[in-house]
TORKOL-4160 file (C-alpha; in steps of 0.2 Angstrom, whole numbers, padded with zeros to 4 digits, m for minus):
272
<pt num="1" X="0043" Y="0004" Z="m0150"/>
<pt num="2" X="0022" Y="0006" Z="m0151"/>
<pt num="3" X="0017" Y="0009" Z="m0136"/>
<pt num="4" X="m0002" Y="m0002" Z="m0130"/>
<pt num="5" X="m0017" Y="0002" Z="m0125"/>
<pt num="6" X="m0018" Y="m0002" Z="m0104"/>
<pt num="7" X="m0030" Y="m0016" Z="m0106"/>
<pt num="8" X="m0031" Y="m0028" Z="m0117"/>
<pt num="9" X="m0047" Y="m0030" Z="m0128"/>
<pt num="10" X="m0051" Y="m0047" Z="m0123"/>
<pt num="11" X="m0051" Y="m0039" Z="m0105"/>
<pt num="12" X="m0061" Y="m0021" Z="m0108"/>
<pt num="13" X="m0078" Y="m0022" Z="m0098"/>
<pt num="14" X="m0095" Y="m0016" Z="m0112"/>
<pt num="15" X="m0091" Y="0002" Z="m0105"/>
<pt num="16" X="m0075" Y="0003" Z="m0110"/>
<pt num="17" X="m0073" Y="0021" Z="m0118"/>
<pt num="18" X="m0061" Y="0018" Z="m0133"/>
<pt num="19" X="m0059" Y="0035" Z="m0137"/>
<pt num="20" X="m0056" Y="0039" Z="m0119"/>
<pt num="21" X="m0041" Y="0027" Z="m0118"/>
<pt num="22" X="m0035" Y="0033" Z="m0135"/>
<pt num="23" X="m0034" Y="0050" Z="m0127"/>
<pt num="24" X="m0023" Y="0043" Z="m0113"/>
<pt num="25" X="m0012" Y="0036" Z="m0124"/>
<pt num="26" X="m0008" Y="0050" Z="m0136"/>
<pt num="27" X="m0004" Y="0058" Z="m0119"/>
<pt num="28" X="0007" Y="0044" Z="m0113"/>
<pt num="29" X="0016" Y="0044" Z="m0130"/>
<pt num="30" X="0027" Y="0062" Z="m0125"/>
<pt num="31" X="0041" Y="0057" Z="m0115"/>
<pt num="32" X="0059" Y="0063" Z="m0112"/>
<pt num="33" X="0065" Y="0057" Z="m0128"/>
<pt num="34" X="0049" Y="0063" Z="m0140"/>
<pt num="35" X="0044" Y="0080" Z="m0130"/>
<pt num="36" X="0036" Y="0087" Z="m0147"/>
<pt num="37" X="0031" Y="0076" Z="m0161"/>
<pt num="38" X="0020" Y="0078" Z="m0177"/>
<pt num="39" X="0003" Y="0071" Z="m0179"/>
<pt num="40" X="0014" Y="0056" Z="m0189"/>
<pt num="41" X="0025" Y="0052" Z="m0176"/>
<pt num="42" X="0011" Y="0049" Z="m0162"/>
<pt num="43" X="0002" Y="0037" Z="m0173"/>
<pt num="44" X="0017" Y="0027" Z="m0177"/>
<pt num="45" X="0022" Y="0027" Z="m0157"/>
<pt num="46" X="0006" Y="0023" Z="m0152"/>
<pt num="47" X="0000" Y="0013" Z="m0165"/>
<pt num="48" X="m0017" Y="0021" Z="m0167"/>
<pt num="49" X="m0023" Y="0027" Z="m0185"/>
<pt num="50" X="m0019" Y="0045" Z="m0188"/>
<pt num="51" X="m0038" Y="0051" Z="m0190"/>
<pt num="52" X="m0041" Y="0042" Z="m0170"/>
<pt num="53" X="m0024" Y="0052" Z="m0165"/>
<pt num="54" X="m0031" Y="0067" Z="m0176"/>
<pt num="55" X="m0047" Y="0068" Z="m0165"/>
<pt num="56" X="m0037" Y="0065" Z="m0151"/>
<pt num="57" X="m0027" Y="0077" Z="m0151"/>
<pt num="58" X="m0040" Y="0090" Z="m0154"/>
<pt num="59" X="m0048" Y="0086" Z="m0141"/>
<pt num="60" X="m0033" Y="0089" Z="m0129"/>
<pt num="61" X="m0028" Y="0104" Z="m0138"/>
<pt num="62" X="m0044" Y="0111" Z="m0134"/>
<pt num="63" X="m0043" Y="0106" Z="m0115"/>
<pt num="64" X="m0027" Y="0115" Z="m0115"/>
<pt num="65" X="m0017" Y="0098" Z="m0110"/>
<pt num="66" X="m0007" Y="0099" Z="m0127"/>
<pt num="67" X="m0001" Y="0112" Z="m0137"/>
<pt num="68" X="0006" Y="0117" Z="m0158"/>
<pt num="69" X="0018" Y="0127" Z="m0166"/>
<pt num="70" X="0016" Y="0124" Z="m0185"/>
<pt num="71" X="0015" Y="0102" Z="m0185"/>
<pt num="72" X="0023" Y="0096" Z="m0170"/>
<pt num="73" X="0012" Y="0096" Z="m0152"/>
<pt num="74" X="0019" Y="0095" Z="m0135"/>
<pt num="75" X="0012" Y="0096" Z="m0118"/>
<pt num="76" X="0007" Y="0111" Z="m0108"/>
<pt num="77" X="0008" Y="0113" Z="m0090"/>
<pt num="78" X="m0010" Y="0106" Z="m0086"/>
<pt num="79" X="m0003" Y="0089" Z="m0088"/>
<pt num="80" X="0003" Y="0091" Z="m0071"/>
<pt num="81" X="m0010" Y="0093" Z="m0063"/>
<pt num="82" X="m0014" Y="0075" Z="m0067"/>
<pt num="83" X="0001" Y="0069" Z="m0060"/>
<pt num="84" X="0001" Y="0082" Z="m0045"/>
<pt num="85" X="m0015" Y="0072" Z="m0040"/>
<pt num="86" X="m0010" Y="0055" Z="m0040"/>
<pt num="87" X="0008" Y="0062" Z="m0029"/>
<pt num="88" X="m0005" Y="0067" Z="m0014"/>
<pt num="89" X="m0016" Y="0054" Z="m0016"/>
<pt num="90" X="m0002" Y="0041" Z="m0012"/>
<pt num="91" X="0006" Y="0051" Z="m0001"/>
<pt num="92" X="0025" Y="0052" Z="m0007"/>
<pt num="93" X="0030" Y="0065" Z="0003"/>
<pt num="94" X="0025" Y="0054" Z="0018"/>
<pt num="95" X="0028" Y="0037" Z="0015"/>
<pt num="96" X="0045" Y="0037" Z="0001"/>
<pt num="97" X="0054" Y="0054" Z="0003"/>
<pt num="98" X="0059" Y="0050" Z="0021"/>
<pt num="99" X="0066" Y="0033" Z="0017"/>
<pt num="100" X="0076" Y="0041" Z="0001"/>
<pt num="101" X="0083" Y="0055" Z="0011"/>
<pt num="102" X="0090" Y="0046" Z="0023"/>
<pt num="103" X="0099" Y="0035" Z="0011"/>
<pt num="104" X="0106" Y="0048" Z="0003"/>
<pt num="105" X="0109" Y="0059" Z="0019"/>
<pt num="106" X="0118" Y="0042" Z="0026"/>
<pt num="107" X="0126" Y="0037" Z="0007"/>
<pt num="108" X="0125" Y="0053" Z="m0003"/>
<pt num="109" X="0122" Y="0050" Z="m0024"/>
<pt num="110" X="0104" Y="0047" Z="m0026"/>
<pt num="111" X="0088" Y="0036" Z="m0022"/>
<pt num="112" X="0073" Y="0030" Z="m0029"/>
<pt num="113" X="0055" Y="0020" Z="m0030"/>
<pt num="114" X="0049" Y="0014" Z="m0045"/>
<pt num="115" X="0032" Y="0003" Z="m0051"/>
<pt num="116" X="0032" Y="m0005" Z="m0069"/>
<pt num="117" X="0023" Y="0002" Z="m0082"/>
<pt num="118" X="0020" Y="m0009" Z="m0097"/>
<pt num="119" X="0041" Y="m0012" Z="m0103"/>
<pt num="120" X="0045" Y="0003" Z="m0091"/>
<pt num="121" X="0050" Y="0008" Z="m0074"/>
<pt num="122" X="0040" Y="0025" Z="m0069"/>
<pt num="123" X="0048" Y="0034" Z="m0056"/>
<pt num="124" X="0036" Y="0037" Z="m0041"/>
<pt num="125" X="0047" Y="0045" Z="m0030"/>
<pt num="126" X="0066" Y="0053" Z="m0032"/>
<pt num="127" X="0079" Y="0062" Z="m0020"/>
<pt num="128" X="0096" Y="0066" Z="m0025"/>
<pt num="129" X="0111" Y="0074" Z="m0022"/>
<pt num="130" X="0118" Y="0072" Z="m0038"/>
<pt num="131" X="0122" Y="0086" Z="m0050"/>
<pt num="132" X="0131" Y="0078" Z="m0066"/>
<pt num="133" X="0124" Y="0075" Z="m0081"/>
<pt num="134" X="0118" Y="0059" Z="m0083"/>
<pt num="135" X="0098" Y="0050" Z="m0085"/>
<pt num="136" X="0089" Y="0063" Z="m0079"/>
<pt num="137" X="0080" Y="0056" Z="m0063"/>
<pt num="138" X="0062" Y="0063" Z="m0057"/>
<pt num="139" X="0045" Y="0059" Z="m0054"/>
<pt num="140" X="0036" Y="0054" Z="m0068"/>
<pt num="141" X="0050" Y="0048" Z="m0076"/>
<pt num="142" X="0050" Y="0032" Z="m0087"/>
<pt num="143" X="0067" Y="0022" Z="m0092"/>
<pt num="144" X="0066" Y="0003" Z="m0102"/>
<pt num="145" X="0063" Y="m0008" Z="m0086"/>
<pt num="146" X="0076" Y="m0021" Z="m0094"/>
<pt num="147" X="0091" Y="m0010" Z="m0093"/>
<pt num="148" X="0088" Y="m0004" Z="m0073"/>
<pt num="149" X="0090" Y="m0011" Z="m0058"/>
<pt num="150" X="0075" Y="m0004" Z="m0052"/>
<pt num="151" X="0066" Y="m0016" Z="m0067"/>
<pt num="152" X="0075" Y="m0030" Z="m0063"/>
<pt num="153" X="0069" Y="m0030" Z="m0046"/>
<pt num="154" X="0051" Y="m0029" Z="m0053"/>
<pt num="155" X="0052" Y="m0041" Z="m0066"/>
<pt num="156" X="0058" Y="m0054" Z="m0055"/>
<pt num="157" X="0040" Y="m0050" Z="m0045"/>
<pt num="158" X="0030" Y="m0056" Z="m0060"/>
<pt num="159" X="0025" Y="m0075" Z="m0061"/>
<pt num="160" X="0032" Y="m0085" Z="m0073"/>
<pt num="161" X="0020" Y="m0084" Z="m0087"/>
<pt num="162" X="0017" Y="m0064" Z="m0084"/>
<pt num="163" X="0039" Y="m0065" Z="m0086"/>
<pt num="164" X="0037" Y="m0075" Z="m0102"/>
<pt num="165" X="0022" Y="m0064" Z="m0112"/>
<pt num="166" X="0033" Y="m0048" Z="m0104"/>
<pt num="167" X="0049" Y="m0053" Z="m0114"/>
<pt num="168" X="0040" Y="m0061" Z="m0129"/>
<pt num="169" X="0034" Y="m0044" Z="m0130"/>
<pt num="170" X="0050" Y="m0036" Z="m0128"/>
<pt num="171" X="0061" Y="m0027" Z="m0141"/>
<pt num="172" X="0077" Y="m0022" Z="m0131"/>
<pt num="173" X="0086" Y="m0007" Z="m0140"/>
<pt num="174" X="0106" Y="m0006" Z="m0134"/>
<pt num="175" X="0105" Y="0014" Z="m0121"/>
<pt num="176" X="0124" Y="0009" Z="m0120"/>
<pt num="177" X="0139" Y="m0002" Z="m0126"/>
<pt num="178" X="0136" Y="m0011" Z="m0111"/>
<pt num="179" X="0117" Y="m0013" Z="m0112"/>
<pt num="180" X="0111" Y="m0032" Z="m0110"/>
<pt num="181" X="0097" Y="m0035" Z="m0126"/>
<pt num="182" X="0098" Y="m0055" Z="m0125"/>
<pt num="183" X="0084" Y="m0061" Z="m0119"/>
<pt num="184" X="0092" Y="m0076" Z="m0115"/>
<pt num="185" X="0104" Y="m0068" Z="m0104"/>
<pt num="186" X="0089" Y="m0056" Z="m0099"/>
<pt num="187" X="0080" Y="m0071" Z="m0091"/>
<pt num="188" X="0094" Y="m0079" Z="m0083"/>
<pt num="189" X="0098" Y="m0063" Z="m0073"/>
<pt num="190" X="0080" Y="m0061" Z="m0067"/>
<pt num="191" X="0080" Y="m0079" Z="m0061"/>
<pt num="192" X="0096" Y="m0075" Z="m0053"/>
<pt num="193" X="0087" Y="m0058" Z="m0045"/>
<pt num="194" X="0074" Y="m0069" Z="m0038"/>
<pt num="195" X="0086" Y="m0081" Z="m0028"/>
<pt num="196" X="0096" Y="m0066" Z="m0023"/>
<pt num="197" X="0082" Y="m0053" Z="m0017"/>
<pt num="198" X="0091" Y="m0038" Z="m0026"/>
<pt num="199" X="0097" Y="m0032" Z="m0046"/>
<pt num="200" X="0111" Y="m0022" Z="m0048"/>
<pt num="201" X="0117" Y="m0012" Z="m0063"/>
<pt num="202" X="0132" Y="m0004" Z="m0071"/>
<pt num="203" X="0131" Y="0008" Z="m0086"/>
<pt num="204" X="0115" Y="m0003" Z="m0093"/>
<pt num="205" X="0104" Y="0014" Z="m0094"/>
<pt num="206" X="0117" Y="0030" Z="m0096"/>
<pt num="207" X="0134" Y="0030" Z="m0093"/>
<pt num="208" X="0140" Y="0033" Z="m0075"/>
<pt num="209" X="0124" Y="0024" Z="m0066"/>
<pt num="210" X="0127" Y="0011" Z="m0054"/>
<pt num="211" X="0112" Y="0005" Z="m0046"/>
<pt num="212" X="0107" Y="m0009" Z="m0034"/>
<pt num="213" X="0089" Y="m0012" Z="m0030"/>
<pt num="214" X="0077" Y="m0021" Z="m0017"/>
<pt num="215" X="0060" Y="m0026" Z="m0020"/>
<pt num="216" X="0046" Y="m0018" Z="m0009"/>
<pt num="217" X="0032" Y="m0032" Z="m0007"/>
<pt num="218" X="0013" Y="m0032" Z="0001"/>
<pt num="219" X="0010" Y="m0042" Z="0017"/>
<pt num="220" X="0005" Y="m0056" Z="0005"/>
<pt num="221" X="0024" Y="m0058" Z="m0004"/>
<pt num="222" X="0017" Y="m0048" Z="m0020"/>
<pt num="223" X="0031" Y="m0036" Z="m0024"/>
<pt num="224" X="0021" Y="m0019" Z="m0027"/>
<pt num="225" X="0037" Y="m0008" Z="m0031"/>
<pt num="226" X="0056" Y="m0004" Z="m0030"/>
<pt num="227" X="0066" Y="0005" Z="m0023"/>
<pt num="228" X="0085" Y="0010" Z="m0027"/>
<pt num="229" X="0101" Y="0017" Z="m0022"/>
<pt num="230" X="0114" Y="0024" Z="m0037"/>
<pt num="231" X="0133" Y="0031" Z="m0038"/>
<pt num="232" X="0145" Y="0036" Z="m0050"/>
<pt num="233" X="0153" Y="0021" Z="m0060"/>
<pt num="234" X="0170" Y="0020" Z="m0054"/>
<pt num="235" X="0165" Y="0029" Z="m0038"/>
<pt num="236" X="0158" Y="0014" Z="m0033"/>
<pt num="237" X="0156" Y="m0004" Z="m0038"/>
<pt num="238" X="0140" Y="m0017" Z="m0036"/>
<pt num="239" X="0149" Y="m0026" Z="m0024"/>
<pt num="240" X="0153" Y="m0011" Z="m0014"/>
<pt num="241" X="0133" Y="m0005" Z="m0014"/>
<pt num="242" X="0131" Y="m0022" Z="m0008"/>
<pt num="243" X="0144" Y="m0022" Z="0005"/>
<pt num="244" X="0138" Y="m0005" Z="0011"/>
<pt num="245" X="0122" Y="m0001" Z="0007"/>
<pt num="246" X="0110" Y="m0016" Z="0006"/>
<pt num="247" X="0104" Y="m0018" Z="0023"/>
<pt num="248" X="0100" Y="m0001" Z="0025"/>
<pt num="249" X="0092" Y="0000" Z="0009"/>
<pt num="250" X="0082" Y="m0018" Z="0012"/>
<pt num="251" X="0077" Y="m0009" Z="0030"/>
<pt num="252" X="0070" Y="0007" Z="0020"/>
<pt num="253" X="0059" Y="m0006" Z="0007"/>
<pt num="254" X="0053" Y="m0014" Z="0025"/>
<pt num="255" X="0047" Y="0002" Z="0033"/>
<pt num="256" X="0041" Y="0006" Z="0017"/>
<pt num="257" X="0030" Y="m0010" Z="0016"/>
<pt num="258" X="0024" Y="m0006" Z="0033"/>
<pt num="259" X="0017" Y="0011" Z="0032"/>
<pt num="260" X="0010" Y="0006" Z="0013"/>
<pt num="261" X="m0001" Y="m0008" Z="0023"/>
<pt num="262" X="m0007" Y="0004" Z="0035"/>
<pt num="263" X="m0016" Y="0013" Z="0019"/>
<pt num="264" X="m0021" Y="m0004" Z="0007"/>
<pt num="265" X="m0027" Y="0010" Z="m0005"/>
<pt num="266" X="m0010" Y="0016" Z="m0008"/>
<pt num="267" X="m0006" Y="m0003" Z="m0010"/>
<pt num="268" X="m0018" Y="m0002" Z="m0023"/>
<pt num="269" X="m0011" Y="0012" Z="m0035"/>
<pt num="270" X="0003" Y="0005" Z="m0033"/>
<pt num="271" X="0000" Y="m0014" Z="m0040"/>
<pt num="272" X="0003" Y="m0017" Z="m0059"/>
């Protein structure tokens, strides 16, 4: 799947820096799944022409954000400085991990706050107790938002319209035998999320991930982020996480809420 430029051209003011935003996207191209690629394989994720991705990634080779062994690049550890910035700048050790902890203190398995990202969910917070192998879960991380909970929850934020240009652009791939990729059956479920206020999952993203997810919204209704709580399939069940956990974990997405309005900046980093 090509991966798009943040803002559309129709939107980009007269000082948009085109090679600036190219820049950002060969970087955005390197995820879990394609952690080293040649020259090649950026230009057909991103969909930029080889000789922009060429210049590109001299550029970041020569800031030291990427590195090459023969012709495939990966990232270097700089990178992180990037993120490491936008961490403090909203605060997450502040405002999500004492929400996440305490579901897991109070539920054990793991717990997390998401924001969408283009066909994405990008993990803004994490805590976890969890050890198997499975979907690796941290921050930073980005999963298809179609096969989560977390993504369902967020999906059912956008308006109609935004909905139907998301899924016209969508091109679901199968993560498991139990992966929904109807669009159809896509919609109906994120209708069904809106009525019911939360999305749960079972073995959509990896096998073993039971999720269930509430949505965390501004003081004008506008759902900002996510946030989660996940077991072991066959350790628990979607009903049971609602049974158990859902007013605990609608009580964290409400003291979230508060302390985020109390900073309208973080708000703000947040909104997609």
């Amino acid at each position: 799947m090509k991966l798009q430029l943040p803002t559309p051209e129709t939107e980009r003011p007269a000082e948009f820096v085109e090679a600036f935003a190219r820049g950002l996207a060969v970087l955005e191209a390197f995820d879990a799944y394609h952690s080293e690629m040649t020259l090649s394989d950026i230009a057909r994720r991103t969909g930029l022409p080889p000789a922009a991705v060429r210049r590109s990634l001299i550029t970041l080779k020569t800031l030291g954000y990427v590195g090459q062994v023969g012709k495939r690049y990966y990232l270097r550890p700089r990178v992180l400085g990037i993120g490491s910035a936008f961490y403090f700048a909203a605060r997450v050790d502040e405002v999500f991990l004492p929400e996440l902890r305490a579901l897991v203190e109070a539920f054990g398995d793991a717990s997390s706050v998401a924001t969408l990202y283009g066909h994405d969910v990008l993990y803004v917070a994490h805590y976890s107790v969890q050890r198997a192998r499975r979907a690796a879960a941290h921050v930073g991380a980005r999963y298809p938002a179609f096969a989560t909970s977390l993504g369902r929850v967020l999906l059912a934020g956008l308006s109609e319209e935004r909905l139907d240009t998301w899924l016209s652009e969508l091109n679901p791939v199968p993560l498991t035998s139990r992966t929904i990729t109807d669009k159809s059956e896509l919609r109906r479920i994120i209708q069904q999320v809106r009525q019911l206020g939360y999305a749960s999952t079972v073995d959509e993203l990896d096998y073993g991930v039971t999720a269930l997810a509430v949505p965390i919204r501004a003081p004008d209704g506008t759902t900002v982020a996510a946030i989660n709580t996940s077991g072991y399939t066959g350790l628990v069940t979607p009903e049971k996480l609602v049974d158990e956990r859902l007013p605990e974990l609608r009580a964290a997405a409400q003291r979230i809420a508060v302390a985020l309005s109390r900073n309208p900046v973080i708000y703000s980093m947040l909104a997609p």
